[in-house]
N, C-alpha and C positions, 0 to 999 in steps of 0.2 A: 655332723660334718661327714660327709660321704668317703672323705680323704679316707677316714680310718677304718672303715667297712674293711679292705682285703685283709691287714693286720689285725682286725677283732676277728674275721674269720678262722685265720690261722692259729688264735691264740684261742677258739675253742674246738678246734682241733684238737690242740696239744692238749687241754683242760682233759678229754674224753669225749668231746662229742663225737658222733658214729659220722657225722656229715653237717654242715652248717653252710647256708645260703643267705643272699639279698635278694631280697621281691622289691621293682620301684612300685610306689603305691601313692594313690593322690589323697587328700586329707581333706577336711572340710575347709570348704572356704578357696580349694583350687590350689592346694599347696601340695606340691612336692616332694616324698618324704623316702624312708625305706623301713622295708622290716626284714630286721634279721633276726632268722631264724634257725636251729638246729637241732638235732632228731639226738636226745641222749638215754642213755640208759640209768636207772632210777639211780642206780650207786656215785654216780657221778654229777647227781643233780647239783649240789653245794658249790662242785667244784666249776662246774658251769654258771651258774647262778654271779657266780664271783667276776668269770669274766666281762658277762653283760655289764655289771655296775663296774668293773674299773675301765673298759675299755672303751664307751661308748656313753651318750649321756642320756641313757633312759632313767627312768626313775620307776621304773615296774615292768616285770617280766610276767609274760601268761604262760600258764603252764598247763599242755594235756596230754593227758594219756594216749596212747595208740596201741593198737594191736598191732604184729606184722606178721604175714605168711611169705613164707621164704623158701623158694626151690633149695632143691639136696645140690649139693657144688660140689665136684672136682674139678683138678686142673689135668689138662692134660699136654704137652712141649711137643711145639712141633720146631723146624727151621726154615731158614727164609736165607738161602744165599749163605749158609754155612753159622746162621744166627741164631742163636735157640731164643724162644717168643713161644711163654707160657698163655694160654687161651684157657678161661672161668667156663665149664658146661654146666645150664643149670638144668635140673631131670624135674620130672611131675608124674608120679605114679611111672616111673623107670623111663619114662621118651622121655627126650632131649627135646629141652623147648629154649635152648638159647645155647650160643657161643657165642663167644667176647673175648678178644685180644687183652691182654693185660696193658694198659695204658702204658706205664713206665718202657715195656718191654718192645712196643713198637717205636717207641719213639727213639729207643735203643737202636735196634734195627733199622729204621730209615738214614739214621746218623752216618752208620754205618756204609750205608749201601749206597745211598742218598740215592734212593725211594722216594716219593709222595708219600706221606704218614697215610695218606687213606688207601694207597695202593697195598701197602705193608696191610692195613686193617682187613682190605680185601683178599688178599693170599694166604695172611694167616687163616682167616675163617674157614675160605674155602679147603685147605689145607686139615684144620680139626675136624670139619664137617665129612670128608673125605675120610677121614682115621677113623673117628667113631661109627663110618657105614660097613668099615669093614675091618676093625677092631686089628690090626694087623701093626708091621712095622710102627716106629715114629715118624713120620711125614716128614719130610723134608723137600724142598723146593732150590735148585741151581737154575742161575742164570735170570 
């Protein structure tokens, strides 16, 4: 029942999973189905494992290993209209090859200012992007 897909998401979140999704997927014979899926770490397999079978009516979960390579991350605050909006830099051999507004923290911010969420997305970047060229003050943005 697809009803229960957001609430099985949520409840292997809470279990440990690192992140958990639905893919629609077609099945043999032209049916309509989903697969839910989630990335956990090995310590927490059990406890995931648990919420697939009470949450949902599969009767078998697949299970594979992954590797993951994963940028070096700090955060670094900047503001937006008097707002502080933490932005994730991720580095690769020391360049910065990504910033990212902290999801919560813009949506913070737009509430606030009542901003477009993607205008907020776009001046906080611009804003971190701006800090780490020239490593200087906290960034801040009036008006």
């Amino acid at each position: 029942n697809p009803e229960v897909l957001p609430y099985a998401v949520e409840q292997l979140i809470v279990a440990g999973a690192q992140d958990a999704w639905v893919t629609p997927i077609l099945m043999k014979k032209g049916r309509p189905a989903f697969t839910l899926s989630a990335l956990i770490r090995p310590e927490d397999h059990d406890r995931v494992a648990e919420v697939f079978f009470r949450e949902t009516s599969t009767l078998g979960v697949r299970v594979y290993d992954a590797d993951k390579i994963a940028l070096a991350r700090e955060w670094i605050e900047v503001e937006i209209d008097g707002h502080p909006l933490r932005v994730k830099v991720g580095r690769r051999a020391g360049d910065i090859v990504s910033a990212a507004p902290e999801y919560e923290d813009a949506v913070k911010v737009a509430r606030a200012t009542g901003l477009p969420l993607r205008v907020v997305y776009d001046r906080a970047t611009a804003l971190a992007r701006s800090y780490l060229a020239t490593s200087g003050e906290r960034p801040s943005e009036h008006g």
